[in-house]
C-alpha positions in Angstrom: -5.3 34.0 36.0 -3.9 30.4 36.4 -5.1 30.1 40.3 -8.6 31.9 39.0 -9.2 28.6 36.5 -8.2 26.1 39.4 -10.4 27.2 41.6 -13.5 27.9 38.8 -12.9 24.5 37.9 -12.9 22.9 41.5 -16.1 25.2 42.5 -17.9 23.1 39.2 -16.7 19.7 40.8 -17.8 20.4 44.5 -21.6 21.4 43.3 -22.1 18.7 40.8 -23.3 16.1 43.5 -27.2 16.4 42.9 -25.8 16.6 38.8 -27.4 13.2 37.8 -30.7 13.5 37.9 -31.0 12.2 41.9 -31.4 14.1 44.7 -30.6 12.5 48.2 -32.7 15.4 50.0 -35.5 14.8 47.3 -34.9 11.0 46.3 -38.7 11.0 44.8 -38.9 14.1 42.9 -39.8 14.8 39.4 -42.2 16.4 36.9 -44.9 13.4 35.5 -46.4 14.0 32.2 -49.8 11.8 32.2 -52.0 11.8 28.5 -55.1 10.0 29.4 -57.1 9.0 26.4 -60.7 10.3 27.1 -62.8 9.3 24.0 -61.9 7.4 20.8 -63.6 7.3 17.5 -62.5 5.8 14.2 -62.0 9.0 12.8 -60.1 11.2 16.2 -59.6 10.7 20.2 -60.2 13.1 22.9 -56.5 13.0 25.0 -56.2 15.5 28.6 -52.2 15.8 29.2 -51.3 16.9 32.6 -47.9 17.9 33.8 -47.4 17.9 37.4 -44.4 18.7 39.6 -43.6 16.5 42.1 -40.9 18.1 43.5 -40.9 19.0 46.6 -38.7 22.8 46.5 -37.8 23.3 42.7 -40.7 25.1 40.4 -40.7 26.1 37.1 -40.5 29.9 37.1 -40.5 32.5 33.8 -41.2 31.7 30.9 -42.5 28.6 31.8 -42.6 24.9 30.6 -42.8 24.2 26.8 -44.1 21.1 26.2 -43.1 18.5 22.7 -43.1 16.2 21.3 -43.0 14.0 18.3 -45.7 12.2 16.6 -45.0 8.3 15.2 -47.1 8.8 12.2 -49.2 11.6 10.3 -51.5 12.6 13.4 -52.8 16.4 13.6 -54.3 18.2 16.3 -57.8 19.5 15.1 -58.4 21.7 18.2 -57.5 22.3 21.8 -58.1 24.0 25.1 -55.9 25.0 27.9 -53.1 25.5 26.3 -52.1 27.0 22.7 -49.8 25.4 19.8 -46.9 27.8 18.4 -46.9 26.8 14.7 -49.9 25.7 13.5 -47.6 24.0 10.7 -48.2 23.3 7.1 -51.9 21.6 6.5 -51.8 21.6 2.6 -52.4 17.8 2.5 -56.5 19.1 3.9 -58.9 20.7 1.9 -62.2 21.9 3.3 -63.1 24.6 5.0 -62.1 23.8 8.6 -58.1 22.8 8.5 -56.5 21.1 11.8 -55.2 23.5 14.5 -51.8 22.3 14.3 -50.3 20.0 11.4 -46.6 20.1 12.8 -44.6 16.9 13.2 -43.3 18.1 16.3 -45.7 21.0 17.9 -44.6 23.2 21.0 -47.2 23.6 23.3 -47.4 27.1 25.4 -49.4 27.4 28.0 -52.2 29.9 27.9 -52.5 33.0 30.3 -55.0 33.9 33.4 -57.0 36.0 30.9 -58.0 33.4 28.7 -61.5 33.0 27.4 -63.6 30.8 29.1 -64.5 28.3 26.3 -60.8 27.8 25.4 -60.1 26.9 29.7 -60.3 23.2 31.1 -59.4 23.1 35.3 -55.8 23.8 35.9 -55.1 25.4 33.1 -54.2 29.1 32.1 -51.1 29.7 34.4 -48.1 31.0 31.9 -46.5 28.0 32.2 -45.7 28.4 36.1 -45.5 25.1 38.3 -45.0 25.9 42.0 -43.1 23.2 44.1 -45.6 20.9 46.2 -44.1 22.4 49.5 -44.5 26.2 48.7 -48.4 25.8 46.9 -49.8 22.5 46.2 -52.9 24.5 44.4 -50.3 25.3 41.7 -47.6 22.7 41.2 -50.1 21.1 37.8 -51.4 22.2 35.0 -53.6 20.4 32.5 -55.0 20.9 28.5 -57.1 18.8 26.3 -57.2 18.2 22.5 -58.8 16.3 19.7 -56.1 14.3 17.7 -56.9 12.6 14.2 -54.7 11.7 11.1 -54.1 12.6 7.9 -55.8 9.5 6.7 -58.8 10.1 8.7 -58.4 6.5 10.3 -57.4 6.3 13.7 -56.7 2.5 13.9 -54.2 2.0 16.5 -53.3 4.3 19.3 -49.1 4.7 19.2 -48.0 7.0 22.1 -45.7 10.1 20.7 -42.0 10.4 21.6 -39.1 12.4 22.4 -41.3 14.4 24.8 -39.3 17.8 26.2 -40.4 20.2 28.8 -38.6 22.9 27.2 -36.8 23.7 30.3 -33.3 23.7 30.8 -32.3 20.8 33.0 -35.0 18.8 32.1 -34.2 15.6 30.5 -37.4 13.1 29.9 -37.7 8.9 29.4 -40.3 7.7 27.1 -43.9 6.9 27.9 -45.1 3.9 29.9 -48.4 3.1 30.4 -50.4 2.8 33.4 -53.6 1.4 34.9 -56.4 3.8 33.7 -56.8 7.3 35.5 -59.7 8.0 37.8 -61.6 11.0 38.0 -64.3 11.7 41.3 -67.5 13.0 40.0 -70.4 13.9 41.7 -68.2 15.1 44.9 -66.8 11.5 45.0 -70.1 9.4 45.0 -69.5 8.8 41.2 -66.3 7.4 39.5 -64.8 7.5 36.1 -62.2 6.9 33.9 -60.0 7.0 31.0 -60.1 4.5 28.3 -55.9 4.3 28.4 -53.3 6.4 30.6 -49.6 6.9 29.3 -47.0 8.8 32.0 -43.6 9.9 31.3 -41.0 10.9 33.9 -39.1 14.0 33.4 -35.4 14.0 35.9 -33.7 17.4 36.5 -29.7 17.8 36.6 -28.0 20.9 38.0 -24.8 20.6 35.3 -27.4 20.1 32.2 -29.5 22.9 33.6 -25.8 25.3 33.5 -22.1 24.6 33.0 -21.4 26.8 36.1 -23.1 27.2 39.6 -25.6 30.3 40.0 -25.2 30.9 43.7 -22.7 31.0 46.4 -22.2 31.3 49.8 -20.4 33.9 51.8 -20.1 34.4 55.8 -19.2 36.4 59.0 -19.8 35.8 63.2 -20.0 38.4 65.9 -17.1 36.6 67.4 -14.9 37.3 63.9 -13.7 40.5 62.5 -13.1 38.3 59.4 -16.2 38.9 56.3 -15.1 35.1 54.3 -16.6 36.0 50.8 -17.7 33.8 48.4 -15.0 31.8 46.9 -13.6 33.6 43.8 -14.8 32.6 39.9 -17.5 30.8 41.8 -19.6 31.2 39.2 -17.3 32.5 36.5 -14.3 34.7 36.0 -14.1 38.4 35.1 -12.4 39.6 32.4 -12.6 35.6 30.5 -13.5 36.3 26.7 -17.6 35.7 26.5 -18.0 36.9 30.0 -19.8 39.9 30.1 -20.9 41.8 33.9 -21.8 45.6 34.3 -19.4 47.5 36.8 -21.6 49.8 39.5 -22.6 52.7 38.2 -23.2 51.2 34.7 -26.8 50.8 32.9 -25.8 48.7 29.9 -28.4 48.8 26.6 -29.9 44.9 27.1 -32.0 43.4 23.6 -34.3 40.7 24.4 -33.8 37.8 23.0 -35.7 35.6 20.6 -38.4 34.0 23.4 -38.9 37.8 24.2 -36.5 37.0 27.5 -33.9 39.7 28.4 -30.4 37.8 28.5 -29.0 37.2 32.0 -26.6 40.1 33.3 -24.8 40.3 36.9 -23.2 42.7 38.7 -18.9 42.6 38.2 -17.9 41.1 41.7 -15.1 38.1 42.0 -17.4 35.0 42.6 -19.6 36.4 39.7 -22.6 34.7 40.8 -26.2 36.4 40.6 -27.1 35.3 43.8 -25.1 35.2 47.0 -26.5 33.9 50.3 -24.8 35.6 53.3 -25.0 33.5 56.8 -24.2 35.4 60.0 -23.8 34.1 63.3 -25.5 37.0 65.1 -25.9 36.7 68.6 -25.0 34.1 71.1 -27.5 33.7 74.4 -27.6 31.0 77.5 -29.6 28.4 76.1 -29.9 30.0 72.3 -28.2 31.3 69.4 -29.2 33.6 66.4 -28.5 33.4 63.1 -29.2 36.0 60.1 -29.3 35.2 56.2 -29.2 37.6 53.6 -30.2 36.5 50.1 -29.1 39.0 47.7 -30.2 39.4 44.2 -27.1 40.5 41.6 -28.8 39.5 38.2 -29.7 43.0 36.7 -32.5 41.9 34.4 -34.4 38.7 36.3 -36.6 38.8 39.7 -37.5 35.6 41.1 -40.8 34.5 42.0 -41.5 31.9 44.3 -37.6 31.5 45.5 -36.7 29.1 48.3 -33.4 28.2 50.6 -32.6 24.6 51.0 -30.4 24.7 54.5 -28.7 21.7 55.2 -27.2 22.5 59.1 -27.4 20.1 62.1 -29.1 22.6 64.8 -32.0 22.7 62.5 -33.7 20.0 64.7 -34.3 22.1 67.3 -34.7 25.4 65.5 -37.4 27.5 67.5 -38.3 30.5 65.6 -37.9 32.1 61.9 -39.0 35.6 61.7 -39.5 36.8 58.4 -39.7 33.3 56.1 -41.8 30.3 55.8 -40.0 27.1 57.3 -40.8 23.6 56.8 -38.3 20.7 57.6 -37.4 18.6 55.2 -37.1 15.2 56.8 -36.6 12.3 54.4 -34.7 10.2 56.0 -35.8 9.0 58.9 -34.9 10.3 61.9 -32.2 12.5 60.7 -33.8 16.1 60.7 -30.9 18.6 59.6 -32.4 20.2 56.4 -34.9 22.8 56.1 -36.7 24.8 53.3 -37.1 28.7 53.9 -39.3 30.5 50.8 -40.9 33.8 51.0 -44.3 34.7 52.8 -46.7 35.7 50.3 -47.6 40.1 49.5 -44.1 40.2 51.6 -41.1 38.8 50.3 -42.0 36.1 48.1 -40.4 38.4 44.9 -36.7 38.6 45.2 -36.4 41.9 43.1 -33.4 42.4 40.6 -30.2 43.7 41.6 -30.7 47.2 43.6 -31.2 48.8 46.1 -34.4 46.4 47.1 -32.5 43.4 45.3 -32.3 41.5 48.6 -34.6 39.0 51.2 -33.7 38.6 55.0 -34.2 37.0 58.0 -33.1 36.1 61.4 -33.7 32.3 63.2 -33.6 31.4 66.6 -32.1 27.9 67.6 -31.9 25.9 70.9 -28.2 25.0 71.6 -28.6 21.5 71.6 -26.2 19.4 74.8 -23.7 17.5 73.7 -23.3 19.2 69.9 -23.5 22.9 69.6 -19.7 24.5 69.8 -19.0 27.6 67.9 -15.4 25.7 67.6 -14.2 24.9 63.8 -16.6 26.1 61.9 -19.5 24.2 63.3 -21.9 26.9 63.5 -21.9 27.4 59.7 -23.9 25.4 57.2 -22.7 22.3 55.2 -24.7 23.0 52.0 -27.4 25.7 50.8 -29.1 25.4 47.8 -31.2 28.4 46.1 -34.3 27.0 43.5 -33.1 23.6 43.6 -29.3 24.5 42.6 -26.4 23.8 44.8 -24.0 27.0 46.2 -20.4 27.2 46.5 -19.2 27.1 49.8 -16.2 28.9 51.0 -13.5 26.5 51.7 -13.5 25.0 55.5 -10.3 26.8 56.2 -11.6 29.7 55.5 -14.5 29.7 58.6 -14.7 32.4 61.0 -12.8 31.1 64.4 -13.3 32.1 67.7 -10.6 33.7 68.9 -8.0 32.1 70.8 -8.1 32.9 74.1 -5.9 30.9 75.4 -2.2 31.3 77.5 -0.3 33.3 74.5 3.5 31.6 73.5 4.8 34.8 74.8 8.3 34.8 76.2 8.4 33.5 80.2 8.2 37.2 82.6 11.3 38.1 84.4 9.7 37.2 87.3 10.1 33.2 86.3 13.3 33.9 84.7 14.9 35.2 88.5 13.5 32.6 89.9 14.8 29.8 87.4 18.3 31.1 87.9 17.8 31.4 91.8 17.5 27.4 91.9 20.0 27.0 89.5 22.8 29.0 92.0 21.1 26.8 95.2 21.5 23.7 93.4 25.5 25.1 92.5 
C-alpha cells in the first residue's frame, strides 16, 4: 500500500501543470460573462447577460453552467427570458398583485431548455446550459438571457454592478466585473448600428486541480514491434480498496441514487489506475515513407456518457500528419511555428457520444503520418506522445522507462564460439 500512495501522489504532481488557471496550448482561453445595460428608467433597467466560451477545446457538458451572483443592495428581478431563476426567494416586503420573479440576494440562474415557449426565448438561448468549445461548434459555444431589474425602493438611482459572480461549474473560478466600452449590436443586416447604454465583462479561469483533487484520465500503450501492453500507471486516478473509494468489480450492477441536482454520482469500473477514461496509443504499422498509429478512447464511468469529447495530442510527427480516419482533426498551432499539438473530437451522428462503460463504451481511430528526415526513430520511446489531454484535463502518462523498445537486435554478449577460442590459443602456442 506504501508504493500505491507514492505513486498516487506523484501522478497528482505530474498533471497539475495547466492547474493555475493558464494554459500554454490555450494561453487566451476563458469563459466572458458580459451584462450590457439595454434600457434604464428611474424605476428598473433592461440588462442581456451573455456567457460565452472562449476556449478553444473545453465545453461545458451536463448539467450545464449555473450562473450567480450577489446583488450590492435590495435589487429584484421582476421578470426574465432565456433563462429561468431557481428560488424565486422571499418577496414579503411587495404588496400588489404582480410580485418580482425573483427576490433572492443571491439567485441561481438555470438555463432554459430547446422546448421553451417562444415568448419566454431571446437568440441564443434555450440550450440546457451546454457551451460547446469554439473549435468543435462556434454556433454553440454562447448563450444569452435578458431581465428587468428594479429595487425594493422602487428607485433605481445608481447602477452598482453585482459580485461574487460563479458559473456553477467545477473548476471555474471568476474575477469581478470591469467595465468596457459599450457593446454593439448590427441591425438591419449591418447597415444600422446600436448599442448598449453601459457593458460590464467578467473573466471566468479554469484549473484542472480545483475542477478534481485527482486526474480523470490516463494513458496506456503498446507497438507492433513490442510484445510489452505498458498500462496505465497504477492509482493514477485513485487507489482500490482506500476507505471512500468505491468502483464496481465486472459483473456487478450496483443500486445508484441520484443525487440532489438529479445527477447520478460518478461510478468506475475496479481496475488499478482507477481512472474512467483510459486513452490507449498503438504504434500500428510501420511503411517506407509512413507510419500508423491507432487510439482507443475507452469509457469506464458506469453512469456518465460524454457529449462533445475531444483529444488534445501533444506529439512532434503531428506536423506532417496526412490522414485521420474516423475523427475530426484540427491543429492547434499557438505558437508560432511550432506545430506538434492537435485536437481530435468526434464526427457528428457517428462518434461524437462516447457511451458509458460497456460493450459500446469506446471511440477509435487510426492516423497516418509522414516519417519526417532527420526526426522520426521508433528508438526510446519517440514514437509515443508527450501529453494527451481528454475535455481539457491532463492524463497520466506511463513513466518513460516504461515505453515499448524495439528489440535489440544487435551482436548478443554471448560467450566467443569455439571456433575463435582454437584460434586464440593457436597464436598463443606460435607466439610460445
Amino acid at each position: 500500500m506504501g508504493w500505491s500512495w507514492i505513486l498516487m501522489f506523484f501522478s497528482l504532481f505530474t498533471f497539475m501543470s495547466p492547474s493555475y488557471g493558464y494554459d500554454p496550448l490555450d494561453p487566451n482561453g476563458n469563459i466572458a460573462i458580459k451584462w450590457d445595460v439595454l434600457q434604464w428608467s428611474s424605476s428598473s433597467y433592461d440588462a442581456r447577460v451573455s456567457i460565452i466560451n472562449y476556449q478553444l477545446y473545453r465545453h461545458i457538458e451536463t448539467p450545464g453552467w449555473k450562473l450567480s451572483w450577489t446583488w450590492p443592495g435590495d435589487e429584484v428581478i421582476w421578470d426574465m427570458w432565456g433563462a429561468l431563476a431557481h428560488e424565486q426567494g422571499n418577496c414579503s416586503e411587495f404588496k400588489g398583485e404582480q410580485l418580482p420573479y425573483c427576490c433572492e440576494k443571491t439567485p441561481l440562474i438555470l438555463d432554459r431548455g430547446p422546448g421553451t415557449p417562444f415568448n419566454k426565448q431571446v437568440a441564443n438561448c434555450c440550450r440546457d446550459g451546454l457551451l460547446t468549445s469554439m473549435i468543435q461548434d462556434p454556433s454553440k459555444h454562447g448563450a444569452m438571457f435578458q431581465m428587468n431589474v428594479g429595487t425594493a425602493s422602487s428607485n433605481v438611482s445608481d447602477m452598482t454592478m453585482p459580485r461574487n459572480f460563479s458559473l456553477g461549474v467545477p473548476g471555474y473560478t471568476c474575477g469581478d466585473p470591469f467595465q468596457v466600452p459599450p457593446s454593439r449590436f448590427p441591425e438591419e443586416g449591418g447597415r444600422r448600428w446600436t448599442q448598449a447604454l453601459m457593458t460590464w465583462n467578467v473573466s471566468c479561469s479554469y484549473s484542472q486541480f480545483l475542477a478534481s483533487t485527482a486526474p480523470t484520465c490516463c494513458v496506456s500503450l503498446s507497438a507492433f514491434y513490442n510484445s510489452t501492453i505498458v498500462p496505465c500507471p497504477q492509482c493514477s486516478c485513485g487507489c482500490e480498496g482506500i476507505p471512500g473509494t468505491k468502483c464496481a468489480k465486472p459483473g456487478e450492477t450496483p443500486l445508484l441514487l441520484p443525487q440532489g441536482d438529479g445527477q447520478q454520482p460518478d461510478l468506475v469500473r475496479c481496475s488499478r489506475h482507477m481512472c474512467p477514461i483510459r486513452v490507449h496509443w498503438h504504434v500500428k504499422t510501420s511503411y517506407r515513407e509512413y507510419w500508423r498509429v491507432k487510439i482507443t478512447v475507452t469509457n469506464l464511468n458506469l453512469v456518465k456518457n460524454y457529449s462533445a469529447w475531444n483529444l488534445v495530442v501533444l506529439h512532434p510527427n503531428l506536423q506532417s500528419i496526412t490522414q485521420v480516419f474516423s475523427f475530426n482533426y484540427r491543429s492547434l498551432n499557438e505558437h508560432g511555428t511550432i506545430n506538434d499539438t492537435g485536437m481530435f473530437w468526434g464526427i457528428q451522428y457517428y462518434n461524437e457520444l462516447l457511451l458509458q462503460a460497456g460493450e459500446s463504451g469506446n471511440v477509435q481511430t487510426e492516423m497516418l503520418l509522414h516519417k519526417d528526415p532527420g526526426i522520426f526513430t521508433f528508438r526510446e520511446g519517440w514514437a509515443f506522445p508527450r501529453k494527451i489531454s481528454f475535455n481539457g484535463d491532463q492524463c497520466v502518462m506511463p513513466p518513460p522507462d516504461e515505453y515499448p523498445r524495439l528489440p535489440n537486435i544487435g551482436p548478443s554478449a554471448t560467450p566467443p564460439s569455439i571456433c575463435i577460442i582454437l584460434l586464440l590459443s593457436l597464436s598463443v602456442v606460435v607466439m610460445l
